[in-house]
Phi, psi and omega in degrees: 000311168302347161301295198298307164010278199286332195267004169254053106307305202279344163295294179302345166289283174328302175322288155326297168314308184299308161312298172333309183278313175318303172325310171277348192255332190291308215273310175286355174295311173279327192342330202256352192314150173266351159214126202335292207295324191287337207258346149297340124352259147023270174301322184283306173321320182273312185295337154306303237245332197256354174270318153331293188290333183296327199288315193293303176311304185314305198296322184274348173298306211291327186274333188286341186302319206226247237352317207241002151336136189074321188306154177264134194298171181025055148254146170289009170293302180296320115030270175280343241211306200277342193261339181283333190299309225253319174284337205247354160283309194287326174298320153323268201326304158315289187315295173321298213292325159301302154329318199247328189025179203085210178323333177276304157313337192270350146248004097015279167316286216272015177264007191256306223254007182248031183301024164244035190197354169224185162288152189323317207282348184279304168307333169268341133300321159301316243244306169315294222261333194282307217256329205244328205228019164327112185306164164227164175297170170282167167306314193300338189276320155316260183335318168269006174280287198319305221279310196272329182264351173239351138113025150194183166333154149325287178325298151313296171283308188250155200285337190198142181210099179248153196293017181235129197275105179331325153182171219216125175226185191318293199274335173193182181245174184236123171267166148240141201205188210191104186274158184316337165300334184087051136250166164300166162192166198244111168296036187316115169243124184305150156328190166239132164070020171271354154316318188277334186279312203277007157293288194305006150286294220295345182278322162345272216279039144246338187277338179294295157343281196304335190305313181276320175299337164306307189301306211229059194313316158307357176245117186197104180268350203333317207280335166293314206294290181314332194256318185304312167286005153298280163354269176330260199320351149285312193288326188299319166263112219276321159330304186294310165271015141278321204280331190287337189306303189293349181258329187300309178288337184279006209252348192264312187290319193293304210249330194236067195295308186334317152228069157255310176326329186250029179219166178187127146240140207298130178334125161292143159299168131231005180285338226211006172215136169239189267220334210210343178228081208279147158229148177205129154331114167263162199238137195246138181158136176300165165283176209258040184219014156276082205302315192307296162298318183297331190271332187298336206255014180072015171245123180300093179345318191306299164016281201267351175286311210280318163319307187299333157320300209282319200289300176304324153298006189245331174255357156299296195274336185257287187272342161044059166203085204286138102319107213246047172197034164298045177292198280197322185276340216249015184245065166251189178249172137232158186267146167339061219320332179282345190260154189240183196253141197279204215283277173323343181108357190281134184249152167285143176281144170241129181274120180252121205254168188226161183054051159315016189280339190248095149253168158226121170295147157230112167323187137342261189292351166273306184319318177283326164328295170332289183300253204001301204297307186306343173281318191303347195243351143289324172287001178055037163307090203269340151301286187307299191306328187294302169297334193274343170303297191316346206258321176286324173123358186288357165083167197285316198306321206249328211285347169289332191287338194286335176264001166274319154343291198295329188259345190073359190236161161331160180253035106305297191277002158305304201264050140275109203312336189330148214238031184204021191278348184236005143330102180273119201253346187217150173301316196276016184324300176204129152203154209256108198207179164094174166316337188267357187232332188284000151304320165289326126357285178313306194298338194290322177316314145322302173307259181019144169275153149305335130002307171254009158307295205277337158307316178290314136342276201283323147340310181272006195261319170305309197275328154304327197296310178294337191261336178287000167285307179266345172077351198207171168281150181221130188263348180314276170335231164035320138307319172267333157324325163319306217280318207281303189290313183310310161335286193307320179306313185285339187282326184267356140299338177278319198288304195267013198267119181283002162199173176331275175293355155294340188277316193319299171339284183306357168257283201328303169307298244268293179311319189320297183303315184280312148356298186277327197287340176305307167314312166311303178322297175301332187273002135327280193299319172323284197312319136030235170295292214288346193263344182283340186266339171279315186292000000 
Protein backbone atom coordinates (compact mmCIF):
# COMPACT_ATOMS: atom_id res chain seq x y z
CA UNK A 1 0.00 0.00 0.00
CA UNK A 2 2.67 2.47 0.60
CA UNK A 3 3.95 1.51 -3.15
CA UNK A 4 0.82 2.54 -4.48
CA UNK A 5 0.73 5.71 -2.24
CA UNK A 6 3.95 7.32 -3.40
CA UNK A 7 2.85 6.56 -6.89
CA UNK A 8 -0.34 8.79 -7.08
CA UNK A 9 1.51 11.97 -7.18
CA UNK A 10 3.11 10.95 -10.39
CA UNK A 11 -1.01 10.19 -11.76
CA UNK A 12 -1.48 13.66 -10.99
CA UNK A 13 1.36 15.08 -12.39
CA UNK A 14 0.53 13.13 -15.47
CA UNK A 15 -2.91 14.15 -15.42
CA UNK A 16 -1.75 18.16 -15.44
CA UNK A 17 0.68 17.78 -17.88
CA UNK A 18 -1.34 16.19 -20.29
CA UNK A 19 -4.14 19.02 -19.56
CA UNK A 20 -1.69 21.20 -20.09
CA UNK A 21 -0.38 20.24 -23.31
CA UNK A 22 -3.93 19.25 -24.48
CA UNK A 23 -5.00 22.75 -23.93
CA UNK A 24 -2.95 24.11 -26.46
CA UNK A 25 -3.58 21.63 -29.32
CA UNK A 26 -7.89 22.17 -28.39
CA UNK A 27 -7.39 26.01 -28.77
CA UNK A 28 -5.43 25.59 -32.11
CA UNK A 29 -8.07 23.05 -33.39
CA UNK A 30 -10.92 25.50 -32.93
CA UNK A 31 -9.16 28.25 -33.74
CA UNK A 32 -10.21 28.79 -37.39
CA UNK A 33 -13.60 28.26 -36.40
CA UNK A 34 -16.45 31.10 -38.06
CA UNK A 35 -18.29 31.71 -35.09
CA UNK A 36 -17.08 33.52 -32.49
CA UNK A 37 -19.58 32.76 -29.51
CA UNK A 38 -19.11 29.18 -30.40
CA UNK A 39 -15.36 28.90 -30.28
CA UNK A 40 -15.36 30.86 -26.91
CA UNK A 41 -17.67 28.19 -25.74
CA UNK A 42 -15.38 25.79 -26.77
CA UNK A 43 -12.35 27.14 -25.47
CA UNK A 44 -13.68 27.07 -21.90
CA UNK A 45 -15.35 23.26 -22.66
CA UNK A 46 -12.21 21.69 -23.74
CA UNK A 47 -9.66 21.98 -21.29
CA UNK A 48 -13.02 20.60 -18.62
CA UNK A 49 -13.35 17.45 -21.15
CA UNK A 50 -9.80 17.08 -21.49
CA UNK A 51 -8.87 16.83 -17.49
CA UNK A 52 -11.63 14.12 -17.21
CA UNK A 53 -9.83 11.94 -19.84
CA UNK A 54 -6.40 12.60 -18.46
CA UNK A 55 -7.77 12.06 -15.01
CA UNK A 56 -9.57 8.82 -16.07
CA UNK A 57 -6.73 7.58 -17.86
CA UNK A 58 -4.37 7.99 -15.39
CA UNK A 59 -6.18 6.67 -12.72
CA UNK A 60 -6.95 3.54 -14.68
CA UNK A 61 -3.36 2.75 -16.25
CA UNK A 62 -1.75 3.37 -12.90
CA UNK A 63 -4.43 0.80 -11.25
CA UNK A 64 -4.47 -2.02 -13.54
CA UNK A 65 -0.10 -1.29 -13.02
CA UNK A 66 -0.17 -2.02 -8.87
CA UNK A 67 -3.80 -3.63 -8.08
CA UNK A 68 -2.40 -6.97 -8.58
CA UNK A 69 0.96 -6.57 -6.99
CA UNK A 70 1.76 -9.44 -4.59
CA UNK A 71 -1.39 -11.17 -5.74
CA UNK A 72 -0.42 -14.80 -6.65
CA UNK A 73 -0.64 -15.92 -10.05
CA UNK A 74 -3.43 -18.79 -11.11
CA UNK A 75 -5.12 -17.80 -7.73
CA UNK A 76 -8.40 -17.62 -6.83
CA UNK A 77 -7.62 -14.43 -5.49
CA UNK A 78 -6.54 -13.18 -8.29
CA UNK A 79 -9.21 -14.18 -10.04
CA UNK A 80 -11.41 -12.24 -8.17
CA UNK A 81 -8.91 -8.73 -7.80
CA UNK A 82 -8.98 -9.04 -11.72
CA UNK A 83 -12.31 -9.40 -12.25
CA UNK A 84 -13.40 -6.12 -9.29
CA UNK A 85 -10.02 -4.53 -11.35
CA UNK A 86 -11.77 -4.67 -15.06
CA UNK A 87 -15.39 -4.00 -13.62
CA UNK A 88 -14.44 -0.45 -11.27
CA UNK A 89 -12.37 0.34 -14.57
CA UNK A 90 -15.05 -0.19 -17.04
CA UNK A 91 -17.50 1.77 -14.86
CA UNK A 92 -14.37 4.87 -14.91
CA UNK A 93 -14.59 4.42 -18.63
CA UNK A 94 -18.52 4.97 -18.75
CA UNK A 95 -18.74 7.72 -16.66
CA UNK A 96 -15.77 9.44 -18.93
CA UNK A 97 -17.38 8.62 -22.05
CA UNK A 98 -21.14 9.99 -20.75
CA UNK A 99 -19.37 13.14 -19.57
CA UNK A 100 -17.51 14.20 -22.27
CA UNK A 101 -20.01 12.70 -25.19
CA UNK A 102 -19.84 12.70 -28.94
CA UNK A 103 -16.91 11.22 -30.01
CA UNK A 104 -16.12 9.92 -26.82
CA UNK A 105 -19.53 7.20 -26.69
CA UNK A 106 -18.40 6.37 -30.01
CA UNK A 107 -15.36 4.76 -28.66
CA UNK A 108 -17.28 3.61 -26.02
CA UNK A 109 -19.39 1.41 -28.98
CA UNK A 110 -16.49 -0.01 -30.28
CA UNK A 111 -14.54 -1.05 -27.08
CA UNK A 112 -18.70 -2.58 -26.66
CA UNK A 113 -18.28 -4.48 -29.92
CA UNK A 114 -14.79 -5.71 -29.31
CA UNK A 115 -15.08 -8.33 -26.35
CA UNK A 116 -12.20 -10.95 -28.15
CA UNK A 117 -9.61 -7.63 -27.61
CA UNK A 118 -10.72 -6.26 -23.96
CA UNK A 119 -11.92 -7.58 -21.12
CA UNK A 120 -15.74 -9.39 -20.79
CA UNK A 121 -16.71 -6.53 -18.07
CA UNK A 122 -15.46 -3.79 -20.25
CA UNK A 123 -17.51 -5.14 -22.98
CA UNK A 124 -20.59 -6.05 -21.56
CA UNK A 125 -20.47 -2.66 -20.26
CA UNK A 126 -20.04 -0.47 -22.97
CA UNK A 127 -22.23 -2.41 -24.89
CA UNK A 128 -25.55 -2.56 -22.48
CA UNK A 129 -24.98 1.46 -21.85
CA UNK A 130 -23.48 2.96 -24.84
CA UNK A 131 -26.17 1.72 -27.43
CA UNK A 132 -29.24 2.31 -25.02
CA UNK A 133 -28.58 5.75 -22.98
CA UNK A 134 -26.93 7.82 -25.36
CA UNK A 135 -27.53 11.74 -24.07
CA UNK A 136 -29.71 13.78 -26.55
CA UNK A 137 -29.89 17.32 -27.57
CA UNK A 138 -32.74 19.88 -26.28
CA UNK A 139 -35.18 20.75 -28.63
CA UNK A 140 -33.68 24.31 -28.93
CA UNK A 141 -30.63 23.02 -30.01
CA UNK A 142 -32.58 20.61 -32.61
CA UNK A 143 -33.79 23.72 -33.79
CA UNK A 144 -30.95 25.82 -34.55
CA UNK A 145 -28.92 22.58 -36.30
CA UNK A 146 -32.86 22.40 -38.61
CA UNK A 147 -32.86 26.77 -38.82
CA UNK A 148 -29.38 26.64 -40.30
CA UNK A 149 -29.18 23.91 -42.80
CA UNK A 150 -32.63 23.99 -44.07
CA UNK A 151 -33.11 28.05 -43.48
CA UNK A 152 -36.23 27.56 -41.04
CA UNK A 153 -38.07 26.33 -38.04
CA UNK A 154 -39.32 22.39 -37.72
CA UNK A 155 -42.47 24.06 -37.75
CA UNK A 156 -41.70 26.08 -41.04
CA UNK A 157 -40.38 23.08 -43.00
CA UNK A 158 -42.64 20.27 -42.08
CA UNK A 159 -46.42 19.97 -41.32
CA UNK A 160 -45.98 18.33 -37.91
CA UNK A 161 -42.60 17.76 -36.06
CA UNK A 162 -42.63 16.07 -32.97
CA UNK A 163 -39.85 17.34 -30.47
CA UNK A 164 -39.12 14.23 -28.41
CA UNK A 165 -36.80 12.00 -30.21
CA UNK A 166 -37.32 8.43 -30.88
CA UNK A 167 -33.55 7.73 -30.34
CA UNK A 168 -30.42 9.26 -29.59
CA UNK A 169 -26.91 7.89 -30.61
CA UNK A 170 -23.31 9.23 -30.29
CA UNK A 171 -23.57 11.63 -33.19
CA UNK A 172 -26.98 12.44 -33.64
CA UNK A 173 -30.92 11.78 -32.79
CA UNK A 174 -33.62 10.78 -34.72
CA UNK A 175 -37.34 12.67 -34.91
CA UNK A 176 -40.35 11.98 -36.34
CA UNK A 177 -42.17 14.28 -38.95
CA UNK A 178 -44.17 14.85 -41.55
CA UNK A 179 -43.82 16.58 -44.60
CA UNK A 180 -46.40 19.21 -46.03
CA UNK A 181 -47.24 16.28 -48.89
CA UNK A 182 -48.32 14.06 -45.79
CA UNK A 183 -45.43 11.41 -45.83
CA UNK A 184 -44.02 10.28 -42.32
CA UNK A 185 -40.53 10.67 -42.13
CA UNK A 186 -37.55 10.09 -39.83
CA UNK A 187 -35.46 13.29 -38.96
CA UNK A 188 -31.65 12.60 -38.11
CA UNK A 189 -30.38 15.52 -36.77
CA UNK A 190 -26.51 16.01 -35.57
CA UNK A 191 -25.65 17.09 -32.06
CA UNK A 192 -24.72 20.82 -32.09
CA UNK A 193 -21.44 21.02 -32.66
CA UNK A 194 -20.05 18.23 -33.15
CA UNK A 195 -17.94 18.83 -35.44
CA UNK A 196 -16.39 21.64 -34.20
CA UNK A 197 -15.45 19.30 -30.81
CA UNK A 198 -14.33 16.20 -32.75
CA UNK A 199 -10.69 17.23 -33.79
CA UNK A 200 -9.95 18.62 -30.56
CA UNK A 201 -11.55 15.28 -28.92
CA UNK A 202 -9.36 13.11 -31.24
CA UNK A 203 -6.19 15.21 -30.64
CA UNK A 204 -6.94 15.00 -26.52
CA UNK A 205 -7.69 11.34 -26.38
CA UNK A 206 -4.79 10.34 -28.90
CA UNK A 207 -2.29 12.78 -27.01
CA UNK A 208 -3.54 10.81 -23.70
CA UNK A 209 -3.33 7.29 -25.36
CA UNK A 210 0.26 7.99 -26.49
CA UNK A 211 0.96 9.60 -22.90
CA UNK A 212 0.19 6.27 -21.21
CA UNK A 213 1.31 4.45 -23.67
CA UNK A 214 4.71 5.85 -23.06
CA UNK A 215 4.34 5.30 -19.20
CA UNK A 216 3.04 1.85 -19.68
CA UNK A 217 4.24 0.36 -22.93
CA UNK A 218 1.66 -2.23 -22.35
CA UNK A 219 -0.88 -0.40 -22.50
CA UNK A 220 -1.66 0.19 -26.28
CA UNK A 221 -4.73 1.16 -27.20
CA UNK A 222 -3.22 3.27 -30.36
CA UNK A 223 -4.72 1.75 -32.53
CA UNK A 224 -8.77 2.26 -31.51
CA UNK A 225 -7.69 5.96 -31.75
CA UNK A 226 -6.52 5.66 -35.41
CA UNK A 227 -9.64 3.47 -36.81
CA UNK A 228 -12.03 6.04 -34.91
CA UNK A 229 -10.51 9.18 -36.54
CA UNK A 230 -10.56 7.45 -40.03
CA UNK A 231 -13.73 7.06 -39.45
CA UNK A 232 -15.74 9.31 -37.41
CA UNK A 233 -15.50 12.75 -40.31
CA UNK A 234 -17.88 10.07 -42.88
CA UNK A 235 -20.49 9.14 -40.11
CA UNK A 236 -20.41 12.85 -39.40
CA UNK A 237 -21.49 13.64 -42.84
CA UNK A 238 -24.77 12.61 -43.51
CA UNK A 239 -24.53 13.20 -47.36
CA UNK A 240 -22.05 10.74 -47.72
CA UNK A 241 -24.33 8.31 -45.59
CA UNK A 242 -27.28 8.93 -48.07
CA UNK A 243 -25.09 8.04 -50.98
CA UNK A 244 -23.73 4.91 -49.37
CA UNK A 245 -27.89 4.13 -48.47
CA UNK A 246 -28.44 4.34 -52.95
CA UNK A 247 -25.14 2.23 -53.38
CA UNK A 248 -25.90 -0.10 -51.11
CA UNK A 249 -28.98 -0.71 -52.71
CA UNK A 250 -28.05 -0.41 -56.10
CA UNK A 251 -25.06 -2.92 -55.33
CA UNK A 252 -28.08 -5.49 -54.50
CA UNK A 253 -30.24 -5.27 -57.56
CA UNK A 254 -27.02 -4.99 -59.86
CA UNK A 255 -24.91 -8.16 -58.08
CA UNK A 256 -26.86 -9.98 -55.62
CA UNK A 257 -30.73 -9.60 -57.82
CA UNK A 258 -31.87 -12.67 -56.16
CA UNK A 259 -32.66 -10.98 -52.27
CA UNK A 260 -32.70 -7.67 -53.33
CA UNK A 261 -36.19 -7.78 -52.84
CA UNK A 262 -35.68 -8.81 -49.22
CA UNK A 263 -33.01 -6.05 -47.88
CA UNK A 264 -34.50 -2.70 -47.99
CA UNK A 265 -33.31 0.87 -47.04
CA UNK A 266 -35.46 3.77 -46.38
CA UNK A 267 -36.28 6.56 -49.46
CA UNK A 268 -33.96 9.83 -49.18
CA UNK A 269 -35.59 13.18 -48.84
CA UNK A 270 -32.72 14.85 -50.65
CA UNK A 271 -34.53 18.20 -50.60
CA UNK A 272 -34.50 17.81 -46.89
CA UNK A 273 -31.06 16.52 -46.17
CA UNK A 274 -27.56 18.46 -45.69
CA UNK A 275 -24.39 17.54 -44.30
CA UNK A 276 -25.89 17.77 -40.57
CA UNK A 277 -29.46 16.64 -41.52
CA UNK A 278 -31.19 13.44 -42.81
CA UNK A 279 -34.62 13.17 -43.74
CA UNK A 280 -35.57 9.48 -44.65
CA UNK A 281 -38.89 7.39 -45.11
CA UNK A 282 -39.69 6.34 -41.88
CA UNK A 283 -40.20 2.63 -41.74
CA UNK A 284 -42.22 0.93 -38.93
CA UNK A 285 -40.91 -2.50 -37.71
CA UNK A 286 -38.91 -4.28 -34.55
CA UNK A 287 -35.52 -4.62 -34.12
CA UNK A 288 -34.23 -7.28 -35.39
CA UNK A 289 -33.53 -8.89 -32.03
CA UNK A 290 -37.36 -8.87 -30.82
CA UNK A 291 -38.33 -11.77 -30.73
CA UNK A 292 -41.57 -11.14 -29.08
CA UNK A 293 -42.68 -8.60 -31.62
CA UNK A 294 -41.17 -10.35 -34.95
CA UNK A 295 -42.69 -13.73 -34.12
CA UNK A 296 -46.42 -11.31 -33.52
CA UNK A 297 -45.88 -10.59 -37.36
CA UNK A 298 -45.70 -14.34 -38.65
CA UNK A 299 -41.95 -14.30 -39.15
CA UNK A 300 -39.93 -17.05 -38.05
CA UNK A 301 -36.89 -15.95 -36.13
CA UNK A 302 -34.65 -18.86 -38.05
CA UNK A 303 -35.70 -16.38 -41.45
CA UNK A 304 -34.30 -13.74 -40.40
CA UNK A 305 -31.29 -15.04 -39.03
CA UNK A 306 -30.50 -16.82 -42.34
CA UNK A 307 -31.48 -13.39 -44.29
CA UNK A 308 -29.15 -11.60 -42.40
CA UNK A 309 -26.42 -13.81 -42.98
CA UNK A 310 -26.98 -14.14 -46.37
CA UNK A 311 -27.35 -9.90 -47.10
CA UNK A 312 -24.18 -9.60 -45.09
CA UNK A 313 -22.19 -12.40 -46.89
CA UNK A 314 -23.33 -10.46 -50.06
CA UNK A 315 -21.62 -7.40 -49.20
CA UNK A 316 -18.33 -9.09 -48.01
CA UNK A 317 -17.65 -11.30 -50.73
CA UNK A 318 -19.74 -9.89 -53.57
CA UNK A 319 -19.90 -6.34 -53.73
CA UNK A 320 -16.98 -5.27 -51.06
CA UNK A 321 -18.97 -2.49 -50.04
CA UNK A 322 -19.70 -3.39 -46.08
CA UNK A 323 -22.07 -2.05 -43.92
CA UNK A 324 -20.01 -2.04 -40.72
CA UNK A 325 -22.16 -1.07 -37.85
CA UNK A 326 -24.85 -3.84 -37.84
CA UNK A 327 -26.21 -4.12 -34.09
CA UNK A 328 -29.57 -4.52 -33.34
CA UNK A 329 -30.43 -1.12 -33.23
CA UNK A 330 -29.50 -0.29 -37.00
CA UNK A 331 -31.43 -3.83 -38.23
CA UNK A 332 -35.22 -4.18 -38.28
CA UNK A 333 -38.04 -5.91 -39.78
CA UNK A 334 -40.83 -6.12 -41.38
CA UNK A 335 -42.99 -8.64 -43.75
CA UNK A 336 -42.58 -8.50 -47.28
CA UNK A 337 -44.63 -6.08 -48.36
CA UNK A 338 -45.20 -8.14 -51.67
CA UNK A 339 -45.81 -11.35 -49.87
CA UNK A 340 -49.07 -12.71 -48.59
CA UNK A 341 -49.06 -14.99 -45.36
CA UNK A 342 -48.89 -18.90 -46.13
CA UNK A 343 -51.10 -22.14 -44.83
CA UNK A 344 -49.55 -21.18 -40.99
CA UNK A 345 -49.92 -17.75 -40.91
CA UNK A 346 -46.15 -17.14 -42.09
CA UNK A 347 -44.74 -14.14 -43.58
CA UNK A 348 -41.53 -13.81 -45.70
CA UNK A 349 -38.80 -11.28 -43.88
CA UNK A 350 -37.96 -8.22 -45.42
CA UNK A 351 -34.24 -6.56 -43.70
CA UNK A 352 -34.46 -3.34 -43.19
CA UNK A 353 -31.08 -1.74 -42.92
CA UNK A 354 -30.34 1.43 -41.21
CA UNK A 355 -27.81 4.11 -40.35
CA UNK A 356 -25.59 4.04 -43.24
CA UNK A 357 -23.05 6.01 -42.11
CA UNK A 358 -19.93 3.21 -41.63
CA UNK A 359 -19.25 1.58 -44.82
CA UNK A 360 -16.28 0.01 -46.02
CA UNK A 361 -14.56 -0.85 -49.68
CA UNK A 362 -12.63 -3.85 -50.08
CA UNK A 363 -10.81 -3.71 -53.05
CA UNK A 364 -10.35 -6.85 -55.27
CA UNK A 365 -7.71 -8.70 -53.91
CA UNK A 366 -8.84 -7.84 -50.41
CA UNK A 367 -12.41 -8.82 -51.17
CA UNK A 368 -11.42 -12.10 -52.92
CA UNK A 369 -8.87 -13.10 -50.20
CA UNK A 370 -11.33 -12.56 -47.42
CA UNK A 371 -13.79 -14.87 -49.29
CA UNK A 372 -10.96 -17.36 -49.97
CA UNK A 373 -9.88 -17.10 -46.24
CA UNK A 374 -13.97 -17.72 -45.02
CA UNK A 375 -14.22 -20.68 -47.35
CA UNK A 376 -10.99 -22.36 -46.13
CA UNK A 377 -12.33 -21.65 -42.85
CA UNK A 378 -15.89 -23.31 -42.87
CA UNK A 379 -14.18 -26.28 -45.21
CA UNK A 380 -11.42 -26.67 -42.35
CA UNK A 381 -8.59 -26.11 -45.10
CA UNK A 382 -5.44 -25.75 -42.86
CA UNK A 383 -3.67 -24.80 -46.27
CA UNK A 384 -5.97 -22.67 -47.87
CA UNK A 385 -6.17 -21.09 -44.19
CA UNK A 386 -2.73 -20.68 -43.64
CA UNK A 387 -2.14 -18.64 -47.21
CA UNK A 388 -4.75 -16.24 -47.29
CA UNK A 389 -3.97 -15.58 -43.47
CA UNK A 390 -0.19 -14.83 -44.77
CA UNK A 391 -1.79 -12.86 -47.70
CA UNK A 392 -3.19 -10.16 -44.93
CA UNK A 393 0.30 -9.97 -43.64
CA UNK A 394 -0.24 -11.83 -40.38
CA UNK A 395 2.54 -14.35 -40.80
CA UNK A 396 3.89 -17.79 -39.78
CA UNK A 397 4.33 -16.71 -36.19
CA UNK A 398 0.24 -15.15 -35.87
CA UNK A 399 -2.34 -16.65 -38.27
CA UNK A 400 -3.65 -19.47 -36.21
CA UNK A 401 -4.18 -16.64 -33.47
CA UNK A 402 -5.50 -14.50 -36.32
CA UNK A 403 -8.05 -17.10 -37.23
CA UNK A 404 -8.87 -17.82 -33.86
CA UNK A 405 -9.96 -14.04 -33.32
CA UNK A 406 -11.83 -14.15 -36.59
CA UNK A 407 -13.94 -17.80 -35.41
CA UNK A 408 -13.75 -17.00 -31.42
CA UNK A 409 -12.28 -20.67 -31.38
CA UNK A 410 -8.99 -22.73 -30.96
CA UNK A 411 -6.84 -23.47 -33.79
CA UNK A 412 -7.36 -27.01 -33.01
CA UNK A 413 -10.86 -26.56 -33.36
CA UNK A 414 -10.63 -24.37 -36.51
CA UNK A 415 -9.12 -27.28 -38.52
CA UNK A 416 -11.37 -30.07 -37.12
CA UNK A 417 -13.33 -31.53 -40.22
CA UNK A 418 -16.22 -32.01 -38.06
CA UNK A 419 -19.06 -30.13 -39.61
CA UNK A 420 -20.11 -28.02 -36.68
CA UNK A 421 -16.33 -27.45 -35.55
CA UNK A 422 -16.80 -23.83 -36.20
CA UNK A 423 -20.23 -23.65 -33.82
CA UNK A 424 -19.67 -21.44 -30.83
CA UNK A 425 -21.17 -23.32 -28.06
CA UNK A 426 -20.25 -21.49 -25.06
CA UNK A 427 -19.72 -17.80 -24.52
CA UNK A 428 -16.26 -18.57 -22.77
CA UNK A 429 -15.13 -20.92 -26.12
CA UNK A 430 -12.37 -18.15 -26.53
CA UNK A 431 -11.35 -14.82 -25.71
CA UNK A 432 -8.73 -13.32 -26.42
CA UNK A 433 -7.69 -10.58 -23.94
CA UNK A 434 -5.41 -10.40 -20.80
CA UNK A 435 -1.35 -10.57 -20.33
CA UNK A 436 -1.13 -14.30 -21.61
CA UNK A 437 -2.54 -12.72 -25.18
CA UNK A 438 -2.22 -8.92 -25.54
CA UNK A 439 0.96 -8.75 -26.93
CA UNK A 440 -0.29 -10.88 -29.47
CA UNK A 441 -3.16 -8.73 -30.04
CA UNK A 442 -1.15 -5.61 -30.35
CA UNK A 443 1.29 -7.04 -32.70
CA UNK A 444 -1.65 -8.58 -35.10
CA UNK A 445 -3.03 -4.94 -34.93
CA UNK A 446 -0.04 -3.56 -36.44
CA UNK A 447 0.11 -6.34 -39.30
CA UNK A 448 -3.30 -6.22 -40.42
CA UNK A 449 -5.19 -3.75 -43.42
CA UNK A 450 -7.42 -1.52 -41.26
CA UNK A 451 -9.82 -2.78 -43.33
CA UNK A 452 -10.36 -6.30 -41.82
CA UNK A 453 -10.21 -4.69 -38.19
CA UNK A 454 -13.47 -3.46 -39.15
CA UNK A 455 -14.53 -6.62 -40.72
CA UNK A 456 -13.96 -8.35 -37.65
CA UNK A 457 -16.20 -5.56 -35.84
CA UNK A 458 -19.07 -6.70 -38.10
CA UNK A 459 -18.43 -10.38 -37.75
CA UNK A 460 -18.98 -9.70 -34.00
CA UNK A 461 -21.77 -7.47 -34.75
CA UNK A 462 -23.47 -10.62 -36.96
CA UNK A 463 -22.97 -12.63 -34.10
CA UNK A 464 -24.26 -11.16 -31.27
CA UNK A 465 -27.38 -10.29 -33.92
CA UNK A 466 -27.43 -14.35 -34.38
CA UNK A 467 -27.57 -15.70 -31.38
CA UNK A 468 -30.16 -13.13 -29.78
CA UNK A 469 -32.48 -14.46 -32.91
CA UNK A 470 -31.78 -18.36 -32.42
CA UNK A 471 -30.85 -18.67 -29.13
CA UNK A 472 -29.02 -21.49 -29.52
CA UNK A 473 -25.40 -22.18 -31.34
CA UNK A 474 -25.97 -22.03 -35.24
CA UNK A 475 -23.94 -23.27 -38.29
CA UNK A 476 -26.65 -22.40 -40.70
CA UNK A 477 -24.87 -19.08 -40.88
CA UNK A 478 -21.46 -20.72 -41.56
CA UNK A 479 -23.06 -22.25 -44.42
CA UNK A 480 -23.89 -19.73 -46.08
CA UNK A 481 -20.92 -17.92 -45.55
CA UNK A 482 -19.24 -21.25 -47.15
CA UNK A 483 -21.53 -20.77 -50.18
CA UNK A 484 -21.52 -17.15 -50.36
CA UNK A 485 -17.38 -16.89 -50.25
CA UNK A 486 -16.96 -19.85 -52.46
CA UNK A 487 -19.26 -18.31 -54.99
CA UNK A 488 -17.27 -15.45 -55.18
CA UNK A 489 -13.59 -17.06 -54.97
CA UNK A 490 -15.20 -18.93 -58.60
CA UNK A 491 -16.52 -15.72 -59.99
CA UNK A 492 -13.29 -13.96 -59.79
CA UNK A 493 -11.47 -17.05 -61.22
CA UNK A 494 -13.88 -17.10 -64.25
CA UNK A 495 -13.07 -13.31 -64.83
CA UNK A 496 -9.56 -14.41 -65.60
CA UNK A 497 -9.67 -17.78 -66.91
CA UNK A 498 -8.23 -17.76 -70.27
CA UNK A 499 -9.05 -20.74 -72.12
CA UNK A 500 -11.56 -23.73 -72.63
CA UNK A 501 -10.00 -25.89 -70.14
CA UNK A 502 -9.26 -23.01 -66.95
CA UNK A 503 -13.48 -22.79 -67.74
CA UNK A 504 -13.86 -26.51 -67.30
CA UNK A 505 -11.76 -26.68 -64.30
CA UNK A 506 -13.30 -24.12 -62.97
CA UNK A 507 -16.85 -25.63 -62.98
CA UNK A 508 -15.75 -28.47 -62.23
CA UNK A 509 -14.14 -26.88 -58.77
CA UNK A 510 -17.69 -24.95 -58.49
CA UNK A 511 -19.77 -28.06 -58.36
CA UNK A 512 -17.43 -29.93 -56.33
CA UNK A 513 -17.90 -27.18 -53.68
CA UNK A 514 -21.81 -27.03 -53.79
CA UNK A 515 -21.48 -30.76 -53.45
CA UNK A 516 -19.72 -30.78 -50.05
CA UNK A 517 -21.93 -27.63 -48.80
CA UNK A 518 -25.04 -30.36 -49.68
CA UNK A 519 -23.23 -32.68 -47.71
CA UNK A 520 -22.52 -30.37 -44.67
CA UNK A 521 -26.29 -29.73 -44.92
CA UNK A 522 -27.47 -32.76 -44.88
CA UNK A 523 -25.23 -33.74 -42.05
CA UNK A 524 -26.70 -30.53 -40.32
CA UNK A 525 -29.93 -31.81 -40.63
CA UNK A 526 -28.69 -35.48 -38.84
CA UNK A 527 -27.11 -33.51 -36.19
CA UNK A 528 -30.15 -32.09 -35.63
CA UNK A 529 -32.66 -34.57 -35.61
CA UNK A 530 -30.31 -36.37 -32.78
CA UNK A 531 -30.29 -33.58 -30.89
CA UNK A 532 -34.11 -33.26 -30.91
CA UNK A 533 -34.39 -36.90 -30.04
CA UNK A 534 -31.90 -36.63 -26.76
CA UNK A 535 -34.57 -33.73 -25.78
Amino acid sequence: MAVRRSLWPSKWKLAFAATALGCGVGAATIANSDDPATSLKLCTAIPLRLFRLSVTAATIAFDYEYSLMGVPEDSDERARVKHELHTRNARRLEDLCFKNGGIYIKLGQHVGELEYLVPLEYAKTMRESMLNKCPTSTYDQVCQVVKKELGGTPEEIFDDFDPVPIASASLAQVHVARTHEGQKVAVKVQHTHMTDTAAADFATVELIVNTVHRFFPSFDYRWLVDEVRETSPKELDFLNEAKNNIKCMDNFRRLSPHIADYVYAPTIYWTLTTSKLLTMEFIEGPQVNDLKSIKKLGIRPHDISTLVSQTFAEMMFKHGFVHCDPHAANLLVRALPSSKSGIFGRCKPQLVLLDHGLYKELDTYTRTNYAALWKSLVLADANGIKENCMKFGAGEDLYTFFTSILTMKPWERVIDPSVDHLVIRDQSDLQIYGPEYFSQVTELLHRLPRVILLMMKTNDCLRSVDNALLQRPSLESFLIIGRVSSKAVIEEKLSHAKSLFGLISIWFEDISLEARFILMQLALWVLQFRKSLSF
